[in-house]
C-alpha positions as CSV (number, residue, x, y, z in Angstrom):
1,X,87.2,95.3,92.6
2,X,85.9,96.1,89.1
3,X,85.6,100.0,90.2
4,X,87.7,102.8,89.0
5,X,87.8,104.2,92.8
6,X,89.4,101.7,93.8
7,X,92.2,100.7,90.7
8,X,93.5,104.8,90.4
9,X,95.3,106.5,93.0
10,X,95.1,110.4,92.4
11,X,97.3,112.8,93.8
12,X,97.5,116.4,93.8
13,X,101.0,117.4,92.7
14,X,100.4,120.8,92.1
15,X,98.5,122.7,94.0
16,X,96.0,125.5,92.2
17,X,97.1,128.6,91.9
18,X,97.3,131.9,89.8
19,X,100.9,131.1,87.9
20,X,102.8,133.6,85.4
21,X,106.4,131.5,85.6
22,X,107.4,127.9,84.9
23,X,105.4,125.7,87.4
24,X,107.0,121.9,88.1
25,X,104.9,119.4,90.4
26,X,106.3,117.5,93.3
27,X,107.7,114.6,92.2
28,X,105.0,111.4,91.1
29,X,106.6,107.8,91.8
30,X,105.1,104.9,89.8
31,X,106.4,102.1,92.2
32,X,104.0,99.7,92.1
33,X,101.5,101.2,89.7
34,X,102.6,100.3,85.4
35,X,100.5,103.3,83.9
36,X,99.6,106.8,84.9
37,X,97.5,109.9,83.2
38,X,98.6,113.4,84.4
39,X,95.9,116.1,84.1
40,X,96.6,119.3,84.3
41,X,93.6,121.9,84.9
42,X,94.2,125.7,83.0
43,X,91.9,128.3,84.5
44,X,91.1,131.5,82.1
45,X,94.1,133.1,81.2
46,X,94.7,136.1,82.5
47,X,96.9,137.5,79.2
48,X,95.5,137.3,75.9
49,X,97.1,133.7,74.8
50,X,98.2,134.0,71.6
51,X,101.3,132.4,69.3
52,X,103.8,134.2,71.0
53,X,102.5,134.0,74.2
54,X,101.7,130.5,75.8
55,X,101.8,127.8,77.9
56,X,103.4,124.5,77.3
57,X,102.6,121.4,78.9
58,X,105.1,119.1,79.2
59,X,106.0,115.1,81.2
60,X,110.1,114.6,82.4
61,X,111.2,111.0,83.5
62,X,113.6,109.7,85.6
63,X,114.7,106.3,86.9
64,X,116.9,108.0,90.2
65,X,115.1,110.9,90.6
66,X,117.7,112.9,90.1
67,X,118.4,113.6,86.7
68,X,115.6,113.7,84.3
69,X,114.4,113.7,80.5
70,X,111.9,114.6,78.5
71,X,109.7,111.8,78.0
72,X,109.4,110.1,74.0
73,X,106.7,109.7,72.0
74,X,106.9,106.1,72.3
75,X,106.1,106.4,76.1
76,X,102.6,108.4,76.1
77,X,99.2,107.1,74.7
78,X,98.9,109.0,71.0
79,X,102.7,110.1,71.0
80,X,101.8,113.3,72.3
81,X,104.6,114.3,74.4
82,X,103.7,118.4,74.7
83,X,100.7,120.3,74.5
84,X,100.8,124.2,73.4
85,X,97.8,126.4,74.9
86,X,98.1,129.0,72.8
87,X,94.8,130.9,72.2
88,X,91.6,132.1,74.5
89,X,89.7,129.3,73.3
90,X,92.3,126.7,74.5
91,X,92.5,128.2,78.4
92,X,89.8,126.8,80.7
93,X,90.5,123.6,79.9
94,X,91.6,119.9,81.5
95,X,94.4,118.6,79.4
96,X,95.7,114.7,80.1
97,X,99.0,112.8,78.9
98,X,98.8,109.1,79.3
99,X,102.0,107.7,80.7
100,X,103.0,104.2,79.6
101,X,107.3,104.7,80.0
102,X,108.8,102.3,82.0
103,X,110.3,104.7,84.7
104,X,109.7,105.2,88.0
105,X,109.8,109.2,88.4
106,X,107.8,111.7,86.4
107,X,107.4,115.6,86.7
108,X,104.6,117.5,85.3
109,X,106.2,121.1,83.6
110,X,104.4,124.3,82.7
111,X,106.3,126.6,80.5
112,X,105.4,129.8,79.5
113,X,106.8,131.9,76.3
114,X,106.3,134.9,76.4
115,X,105.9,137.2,79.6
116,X,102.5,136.4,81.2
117,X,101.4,139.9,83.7
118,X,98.6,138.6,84.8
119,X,98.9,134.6,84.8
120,X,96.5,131.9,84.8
121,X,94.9,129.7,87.3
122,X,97.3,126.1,86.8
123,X,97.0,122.9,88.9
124,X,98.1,119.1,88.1
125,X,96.6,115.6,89.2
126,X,98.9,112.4,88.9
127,X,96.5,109.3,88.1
128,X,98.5,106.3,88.6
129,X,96.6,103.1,87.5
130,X,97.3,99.6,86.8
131,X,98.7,99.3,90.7
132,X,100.4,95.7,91.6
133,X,98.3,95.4,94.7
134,X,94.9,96.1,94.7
135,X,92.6,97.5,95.9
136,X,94.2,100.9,95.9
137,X,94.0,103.1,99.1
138,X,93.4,106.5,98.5
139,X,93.9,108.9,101.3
């Protein structure tokens, strides 16, 4: 099948919701998919987003699930490893990091700096592609 539908499995691994501390996602397991894109979805910021106070978005990897590491440049499309929302015109936004490490276990981070009063809307979506078998079932 030539269709993206049916070659991308996407998972919700964070569900949506008005955040103001570190949010991690469940755990997304690449067996038997080789790439993966994790998007993360910002709502409008309820705090004035500035230098000093922020999100960061962020990928970990593991190979046991257990202990995990940021992930390297050499392991995401474009070497971006880390994206900094740091200003009203940056909230409201879909952000995506293209996965192409060779572990099986990834978490998706959201950091703040600063302290955030009134939060912002946050959810993540694993995309994992390339899959061994095809077609891919999505639920």
């Amino acid at each position: 099948m030539r269709d993206l539908y049916h070659n991308v499995l996407p998972t919700q691994v964070l569900n949506p919701a008005v955040a103001t501390t570190t949010q991690t996602s469940s755990v997304i397991d690449l067996q038997g998919f080789n790439s993966a894109s994790i998007v993360f979805s910002l709502g409008q910021a309820g705090d004035t987003l500035s230098t000093s106070l922020y999100w960061t978005l962020t990928l970990q990897q593991s190979n046991d699930n257990s202990t995990y590491v940021a992930v390297a440049t050499t392991d995401v499309n474009e070497g971006v490893t880390s994206i900094a929302v740091n200003s009203p015109s940056l909230d409201k936004t879909v952000y995506s990091i293209g996965y192409i490490g060779g572990m099986r276990y990834l978490k998706a981070i959201v950091t703040p700096t600063g302290t955030m009063t009134s939060g912002t809307p946050i959810g993540i979506i694993a995309l994992r592609g390339n899959a061994a078998y095809k077609p891919v079932v999505t639920p």
